[in-house]
C-alpha positions in Angstrom: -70.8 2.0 -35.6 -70.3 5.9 -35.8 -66.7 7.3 -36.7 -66.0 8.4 -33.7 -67.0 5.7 -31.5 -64.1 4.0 -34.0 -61.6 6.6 -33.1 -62.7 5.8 -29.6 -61.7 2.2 -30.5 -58.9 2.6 -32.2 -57.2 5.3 -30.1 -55.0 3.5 -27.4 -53.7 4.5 -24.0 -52.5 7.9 -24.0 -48.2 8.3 -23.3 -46.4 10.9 -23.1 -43.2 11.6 -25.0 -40.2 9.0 -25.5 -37.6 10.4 -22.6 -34.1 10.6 -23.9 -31.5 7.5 -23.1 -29.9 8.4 -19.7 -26.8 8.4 -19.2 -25.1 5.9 -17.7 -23.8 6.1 -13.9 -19.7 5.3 -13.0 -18.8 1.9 -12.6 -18.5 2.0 -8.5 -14.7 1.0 -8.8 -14.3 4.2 -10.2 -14.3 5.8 -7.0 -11.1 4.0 -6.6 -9.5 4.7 -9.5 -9.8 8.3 -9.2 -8.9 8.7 -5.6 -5.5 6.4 -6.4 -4.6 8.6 -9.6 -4.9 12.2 -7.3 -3.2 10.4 -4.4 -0.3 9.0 -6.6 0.1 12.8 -8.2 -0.2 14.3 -5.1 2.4 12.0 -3.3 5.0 12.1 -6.4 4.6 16.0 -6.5 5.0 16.1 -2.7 8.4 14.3 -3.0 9.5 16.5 -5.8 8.9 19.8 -4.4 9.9 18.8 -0.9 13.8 19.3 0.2 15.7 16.3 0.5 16.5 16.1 4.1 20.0 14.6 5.4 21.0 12.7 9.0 24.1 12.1 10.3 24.7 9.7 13.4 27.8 10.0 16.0 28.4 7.7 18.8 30.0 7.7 22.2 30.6 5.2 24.6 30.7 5.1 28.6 33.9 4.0 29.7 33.8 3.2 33.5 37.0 4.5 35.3 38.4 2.8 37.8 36.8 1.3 41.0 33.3 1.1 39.2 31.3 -1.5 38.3 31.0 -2.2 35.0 27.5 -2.7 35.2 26.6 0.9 35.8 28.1 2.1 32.4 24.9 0.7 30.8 23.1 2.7 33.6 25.1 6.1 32.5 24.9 5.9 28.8 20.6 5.4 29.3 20.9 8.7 32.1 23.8 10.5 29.3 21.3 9.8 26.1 18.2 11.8 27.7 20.5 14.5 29.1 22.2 15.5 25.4 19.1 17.2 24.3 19.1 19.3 27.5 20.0 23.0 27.8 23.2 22.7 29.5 24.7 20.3 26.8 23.1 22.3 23.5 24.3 25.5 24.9 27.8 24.2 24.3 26.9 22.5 21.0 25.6 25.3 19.4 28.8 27.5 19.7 30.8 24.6 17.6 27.5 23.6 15.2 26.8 27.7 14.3 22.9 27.0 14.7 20.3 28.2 17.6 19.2 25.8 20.4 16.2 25.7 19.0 17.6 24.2 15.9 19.2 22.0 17.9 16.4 21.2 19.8 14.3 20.1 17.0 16.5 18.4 14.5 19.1 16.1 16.8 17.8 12.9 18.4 19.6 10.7 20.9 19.4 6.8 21.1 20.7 4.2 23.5 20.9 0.3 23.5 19.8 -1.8 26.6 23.0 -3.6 26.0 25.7 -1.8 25.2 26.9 1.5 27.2 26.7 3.7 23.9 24.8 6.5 22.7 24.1 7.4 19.1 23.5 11.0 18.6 21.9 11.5 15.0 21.1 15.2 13.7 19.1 15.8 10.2 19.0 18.9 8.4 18.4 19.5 4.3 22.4 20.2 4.1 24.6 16.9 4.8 27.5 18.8 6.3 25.5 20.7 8.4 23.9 17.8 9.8 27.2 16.1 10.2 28.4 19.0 12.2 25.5 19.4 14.2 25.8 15.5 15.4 29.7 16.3 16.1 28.5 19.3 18.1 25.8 18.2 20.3 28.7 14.7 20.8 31.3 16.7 21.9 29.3 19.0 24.4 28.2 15.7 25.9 31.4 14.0 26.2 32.7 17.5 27.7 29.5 17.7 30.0 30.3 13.8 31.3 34.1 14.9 31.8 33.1 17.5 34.4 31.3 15.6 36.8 33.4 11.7 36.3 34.8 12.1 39.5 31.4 11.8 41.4 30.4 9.2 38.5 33.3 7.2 38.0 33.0 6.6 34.6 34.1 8.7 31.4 32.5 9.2 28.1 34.6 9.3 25.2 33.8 9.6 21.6 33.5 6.3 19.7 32.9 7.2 16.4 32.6 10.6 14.7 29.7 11.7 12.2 30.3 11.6 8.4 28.6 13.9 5.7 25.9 11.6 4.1 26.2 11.1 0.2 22.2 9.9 0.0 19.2 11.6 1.1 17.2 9.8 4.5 14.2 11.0 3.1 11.9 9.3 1.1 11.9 9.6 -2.4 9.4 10.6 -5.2 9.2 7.4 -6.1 8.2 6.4 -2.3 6.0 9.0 -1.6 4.2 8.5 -5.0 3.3 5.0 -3.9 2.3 6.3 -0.5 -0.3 8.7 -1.9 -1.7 6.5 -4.6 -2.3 4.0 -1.0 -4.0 6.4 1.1 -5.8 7.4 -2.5 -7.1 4.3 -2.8 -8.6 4.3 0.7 -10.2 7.2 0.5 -12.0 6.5 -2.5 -12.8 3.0 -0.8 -14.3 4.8 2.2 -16.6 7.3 -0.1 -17.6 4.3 -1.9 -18.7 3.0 1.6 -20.6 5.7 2.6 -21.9 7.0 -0.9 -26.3 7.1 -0.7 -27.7 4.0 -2.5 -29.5 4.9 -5.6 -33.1 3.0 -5.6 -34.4 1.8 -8.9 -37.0 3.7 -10.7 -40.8 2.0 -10.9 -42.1 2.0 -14.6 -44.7 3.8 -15.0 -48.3 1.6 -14.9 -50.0 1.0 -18.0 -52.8 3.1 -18.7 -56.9 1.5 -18.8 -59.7 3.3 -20.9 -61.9 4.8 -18.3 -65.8 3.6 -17.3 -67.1 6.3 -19.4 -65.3 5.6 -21.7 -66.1 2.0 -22.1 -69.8 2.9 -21.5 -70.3 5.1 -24.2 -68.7 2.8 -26.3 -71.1 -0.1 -25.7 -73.7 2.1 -26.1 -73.3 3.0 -29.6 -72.9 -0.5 -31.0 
């Protein structure tokens, strides 16, 4: 046997060089993790930077005069509650509450209850007084508005209970808002875990054979 028929022997299958270790992927529940950190950070930031908003709530009541049925004060307070955020009533209010109508417009709400003949006006603005006088405002243009026309309605609307200023915010709090974000955090990074492309696992790569010639020339030198 020739030397180089033993080098032919002796050499094995040809590979190429060692790869370096890969690095390891994320665990998938990091996804998770990471979108509920950024959403809790976002959400406590968003509750520190954002003004702390006020409301104030002021009620009248429908008082049916005389010779009307008690039933129809119910009726009133329900028609009363979706006139006070019209024109005619806020363009009285906004002479005693100092703001625009638009302001008006946008920060008071009304409310009524299908069993008692009352309506709760509640305003919110980032200053407690101002909110307070805006509900006092918008109560006493509607109580004036109901005075002018209770001799075709037979019923009168007086003020039950005047609005306060409020000594705590009705917004939420970082603390709220925090735990709000780190929630819908959490969901998004759920969702992308969801729809993230599945990785396929690699194929090793086949072993390598000597070749016919290879094996042929060898036999043939022995």
């Amino acid at each position: 046997m020739t030397d180089r028929t033993s080098e032919r022997m002796t050499e094995g299958p040809s590979r190429g060089p060692i790869s370096p270790t890969r690095s390891r992927s994320l665990p998938p529940w990091s996804l998770l993790a990471a979108g509920a950190l950024l959403g809790g950070l976002a959400g406590g930031a968003y509750g520190v930077v954002k003004a702390p908003v006020y409301t104030a709530t002021s009620y009248v009541v429908v008082v049916p005069g005389e010779g009307s049925d008690p039933q129809s004060a119910l009726g009133f307070a329900q028609a009363y509650g979706r006139v006070a955020t019209q024109v005619a009533v806020l363009g009285d209010a906004q002479v005693w509450a100092g703001v625009p109508i638009a302001t008006l417009r946008k920060n008071v709400r009304t409310a009524t209850s299908p069993d008692a003949p009352m309506v709760a006006v509640s305003a919110t603005s980032s200053r407690p007084d101002l909110a307070a006088d805006m509900a006092n405002a918008v109560s006493r243009a509607l109580t004036r508005h109901a005075g002018d026309s209770k001799r075709s309605t037979r019923v009168e609307l007086e003020q039950f209970a005047r609005a306060t200023r409020p000594t705590e915010a009705s917004s939420a709090s970082p603390t709220v808002t925090g735990l709000v974000g780190t929630a819908a955090g959490g969901l998004l990074g759920g969702l992308a875990l969801l729809v993230r492309p599945r990785r396929t696992p690699e194929t090793p790569p086949a072993a390598s054979v000597p070749g016919p010639a290879l094996a042929a020339d060898t036999h043939g030198q022995l």
